[in-house]
FIBASE-807770 format. One record per residue (C-alpha): x, y, z; residue in three letters. Coordinates in steps of 0.2 Angstrom, whole numbers, plus 5000, padded with zeros to 4 digits. Example, Ala and Ser with C-alpha at 12.3 -4.5 7.8 and 13.67 -1.06 7.14 Angstrom:
// residues 2
506249785039ALA/506849955036SER/
// end
This chain:
// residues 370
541548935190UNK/542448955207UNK/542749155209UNK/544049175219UNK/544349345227UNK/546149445232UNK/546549575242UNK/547749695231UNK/548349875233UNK/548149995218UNK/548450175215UNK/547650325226UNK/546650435219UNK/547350615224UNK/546950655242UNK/546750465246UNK/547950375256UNK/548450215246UNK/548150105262UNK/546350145263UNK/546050105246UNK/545749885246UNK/545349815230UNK/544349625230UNK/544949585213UNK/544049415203UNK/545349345190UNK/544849385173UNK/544149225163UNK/544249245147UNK/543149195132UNK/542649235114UNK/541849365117UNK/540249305105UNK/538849415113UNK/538749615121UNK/539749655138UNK/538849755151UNK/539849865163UNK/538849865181UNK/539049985197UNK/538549995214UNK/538650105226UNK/537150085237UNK/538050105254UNK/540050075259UNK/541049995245UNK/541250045230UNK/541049895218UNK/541149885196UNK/541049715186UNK/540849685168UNK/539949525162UNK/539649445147UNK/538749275141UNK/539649155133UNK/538748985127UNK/537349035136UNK/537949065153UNK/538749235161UNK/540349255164UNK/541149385175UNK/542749465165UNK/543049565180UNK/542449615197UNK/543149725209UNK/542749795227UNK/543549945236UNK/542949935254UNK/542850065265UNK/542449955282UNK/544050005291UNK/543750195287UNK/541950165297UNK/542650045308UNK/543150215320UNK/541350295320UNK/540350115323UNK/539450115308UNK/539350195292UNK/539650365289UNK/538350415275UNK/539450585269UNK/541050495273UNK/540550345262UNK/539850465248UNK/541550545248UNK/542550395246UNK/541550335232UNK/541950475222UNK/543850465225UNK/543750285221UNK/542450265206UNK/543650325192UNK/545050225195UNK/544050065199UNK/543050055181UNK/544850105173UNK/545349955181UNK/544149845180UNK/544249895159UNK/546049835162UNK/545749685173UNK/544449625157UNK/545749675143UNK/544249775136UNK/544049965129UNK/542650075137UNK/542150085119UNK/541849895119UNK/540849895133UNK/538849875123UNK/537849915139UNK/537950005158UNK/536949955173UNK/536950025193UNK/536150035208UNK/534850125208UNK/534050085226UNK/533950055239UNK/535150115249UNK/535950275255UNK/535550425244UNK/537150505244UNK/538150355238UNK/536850285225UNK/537050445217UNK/538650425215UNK/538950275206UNK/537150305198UNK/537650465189UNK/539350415186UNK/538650235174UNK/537150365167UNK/538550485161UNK/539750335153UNK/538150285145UNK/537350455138UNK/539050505134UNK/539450335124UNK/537450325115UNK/537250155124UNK/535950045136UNK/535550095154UNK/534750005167UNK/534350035184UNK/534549905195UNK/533649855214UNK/535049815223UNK/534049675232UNK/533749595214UNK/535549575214UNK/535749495230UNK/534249405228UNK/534849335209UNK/536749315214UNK/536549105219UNK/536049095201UNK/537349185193UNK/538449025187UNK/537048965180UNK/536549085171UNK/534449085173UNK/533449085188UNK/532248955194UNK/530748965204UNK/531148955222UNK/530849035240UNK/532149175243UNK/532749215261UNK/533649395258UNK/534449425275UNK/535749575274UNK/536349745288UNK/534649835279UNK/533449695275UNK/532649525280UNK/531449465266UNK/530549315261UNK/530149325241UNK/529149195232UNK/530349195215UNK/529149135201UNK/530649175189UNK/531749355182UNK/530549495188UNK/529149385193UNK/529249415213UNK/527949415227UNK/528349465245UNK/528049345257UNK/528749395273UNK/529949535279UNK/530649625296UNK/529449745305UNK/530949825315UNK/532649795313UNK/533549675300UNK/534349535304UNK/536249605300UNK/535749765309UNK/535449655326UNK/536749585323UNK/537849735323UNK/536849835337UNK/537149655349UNK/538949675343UNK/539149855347UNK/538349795365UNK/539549665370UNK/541149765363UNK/541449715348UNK/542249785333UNK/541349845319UNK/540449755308UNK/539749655323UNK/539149495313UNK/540749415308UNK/541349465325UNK/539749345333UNK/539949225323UNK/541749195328UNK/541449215345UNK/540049085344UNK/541248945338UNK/541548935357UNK/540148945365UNK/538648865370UNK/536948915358UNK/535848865375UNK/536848955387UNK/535449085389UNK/533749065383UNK/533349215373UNK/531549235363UNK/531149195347UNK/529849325343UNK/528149265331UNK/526949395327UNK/525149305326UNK/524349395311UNK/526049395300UNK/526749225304UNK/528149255289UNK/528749425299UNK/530149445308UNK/530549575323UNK/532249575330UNK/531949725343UNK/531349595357UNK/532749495355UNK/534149645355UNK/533249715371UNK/533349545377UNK/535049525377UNK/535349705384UNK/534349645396UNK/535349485400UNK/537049595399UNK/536349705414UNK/536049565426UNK/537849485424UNK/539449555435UNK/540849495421UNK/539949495403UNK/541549455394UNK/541849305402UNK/540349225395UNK/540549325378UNK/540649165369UNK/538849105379UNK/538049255375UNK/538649255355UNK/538049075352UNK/536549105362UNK/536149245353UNK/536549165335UNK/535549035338UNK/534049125342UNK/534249225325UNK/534449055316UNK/533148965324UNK/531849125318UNK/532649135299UNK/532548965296UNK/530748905304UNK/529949045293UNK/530949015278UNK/530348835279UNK/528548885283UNK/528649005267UNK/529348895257UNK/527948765260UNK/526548895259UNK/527248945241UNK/527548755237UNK/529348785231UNK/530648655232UNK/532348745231UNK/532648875243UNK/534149025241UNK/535149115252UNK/535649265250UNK/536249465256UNK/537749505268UNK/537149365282UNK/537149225271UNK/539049175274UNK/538649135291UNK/539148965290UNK/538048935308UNK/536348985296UNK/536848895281UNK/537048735289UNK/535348735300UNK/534448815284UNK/535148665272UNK/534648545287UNK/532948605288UNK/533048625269UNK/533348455270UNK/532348365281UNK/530948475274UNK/531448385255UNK/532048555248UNK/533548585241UNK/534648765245UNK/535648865234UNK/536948955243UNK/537949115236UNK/539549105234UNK/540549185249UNK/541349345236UNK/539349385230UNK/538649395247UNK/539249575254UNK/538949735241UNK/539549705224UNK/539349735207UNK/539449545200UNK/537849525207UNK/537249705200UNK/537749645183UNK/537049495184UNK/535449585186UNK/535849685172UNK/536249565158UNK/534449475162UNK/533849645164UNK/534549675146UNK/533949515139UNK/532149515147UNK/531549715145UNK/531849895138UNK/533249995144UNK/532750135155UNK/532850305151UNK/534150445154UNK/533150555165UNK/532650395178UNK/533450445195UNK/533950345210UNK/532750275225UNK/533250265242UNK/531550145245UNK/531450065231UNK/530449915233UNK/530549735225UNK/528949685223UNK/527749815217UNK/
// end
């Protein structure tokens, strides 16, 4: 199933200006509906997402999905804004599940089950949209589940297909960088993860460096296209008594580093971005490799905010490759914060345990492997 995402307006809440309010919309597909409909939330940081998902011949279908972003309300401060984004969410929530009943020609009463983020994230904004699914389902006697947020991303390559196979997963988003040995639904072992800062989070502080808008990634990525990945020889940090860790620090400092000792910075932007991309790649891929071959998993996925970097998707599937693995990508709309990817989660979630109870409450920390 191709879902294909469009960037509509829709009605401000009260005290919200209509142009800050973005909706990524996934046409409905429609189906008998022959089993229950779970309505998911997320909210772990800066868009406010809902989706509602059902299962049809045995493999989920999303009957809607929408985002509200708030990137260009954060784009002003550099980052985001945690009692800005908290604020937002709330304007936004109730208008976005009213819609996304609509988009999926379905009734609130109709929906048989309600998921969210529970963790991690920011604690302000998974309170939000954490209370707000509890509350629909206290208040409609129905299922709740509490969702990691990294389950999502790290489920979402398998969401077309509806079940999830044992493979090495390479989670790399703004928060996180994590190597999982995925055995199947809720069987997951840490194999590797960032000591400092995640990958997207370089990304961003190296973007901030060289002057580019915010979110720095996309911004590097862009820039690279014309540049030269060996321009400047940058480190590819290895830590010798966790060979599956990553650090990113060295390298940022590095490049600041390299930024002081040149007169005109911006006119070797492009040099710097490819150079500095490259050295990212070179880090995610070797170890993914390296993990995937400790673990002696054939398919490796890709997954979390980075992962549409077409730069790291082609070296990983070559190395994937070469290596005799095959990769499973995400597709481009389930990459950033959403709540496909959450209700995803919660249908298996639904399908494979007990609902959780009322009282649960939300988890900054919250880990994926116990």
């Amino acid at each position: 199933m191709n879902y294909l995402f469009k960037i509509l307006g829709t009605s401000a809440p009260r005290g919200t200006h209509k142009d800050d309010i973005l909706i990524h919309r996934t046409p409905s597909f429609l189906f008998p509906l022959s089993v229950p409909c779970l309505l998911a939330i997320e909210s772990s940081c800066d868009e406010t997402a809902v989706a509602i998902i059902c299962r049809e011949e045995g493999r989920p279908c999303l009957l809607s999905s929408l985002i509200s972003s708030q990137i260009e309300i954060h784009r002003d401060y550099g980052g985001v804004v945690p009692e800005v984004a908290c604020r937002n969410h709330a304007l936004r929530i109730r208008p976005l599940v009213q819609q996304a009943l609509e988009d999926a020609h379905l009734s609130l009463e109709e929906i048989d089950a309600f998921a969210a983020t529970r963790g991690p994230g920011l604690a302000s904004s998974l309170l939000v949209g954490f209370s707000y699914a509890k509350g629909l389902a206290a208040a409609a006697g129905k299922p709740f589940y509490g969702i990691n947020h990294m389950e999502g991303h790290l489920l979402s390559p398998f969401l077309e297909a509806g079940k999830v196979a044992p493979h090495l997963g390479l989670i790399v988003s703004g928060g996180h960088t994590l190597l999982i040995d995925v055995q199947g639904f809720g069987n997951y072992k840490l194999m590797g993860l960032t000591i400092d800062d995640a990958a997207g989070e370089a990304f961003d502080k190296v973007g901030r460096m060289l002057d580019l808008p915010y979110p720095g990634g996309p911004e590097i990525e862009k820039n690279a296209l014309d540049g030269n990945p060996k321009a400047f020889h940058f480190p590819r940090p290895r830590l010798k008594d966790a060979p599956l860790d990553f650090s990113f620090s060295g390298l940022k400092t590095a490049v600041l580093y390299q930024l002081r000792k040149l007169e005109n910075p911006h006119s070797q932007l492009a040099d710097l971005c490819a150079s500095f991309q490259a050295a990212v790649i070179d880090c995610l891929v070797k170890k993914t490799i390296l993990a995937a071959l400790e673990a002696d998993h054939q398919m490796i996925s890709l997954s979390g905010g980075v992962a549409c970097n077409k730069a790291l998707q082609s070296a990983l599937g070559a190395a994937a490759e070469e290596a005799g693995m095959t990769l499973s990508l995400t597709p481009p709309e389930l990459t950033t914060d959403n709540a496909g990817m959450i209700a995803f989660a919660g249908l298996l979630s639904s399908e494979n345990r007990d609902a959780d109870i009322l009282t649960i409450g939300i988890d900054p920390n919250l880990s994926l492997t116990a």
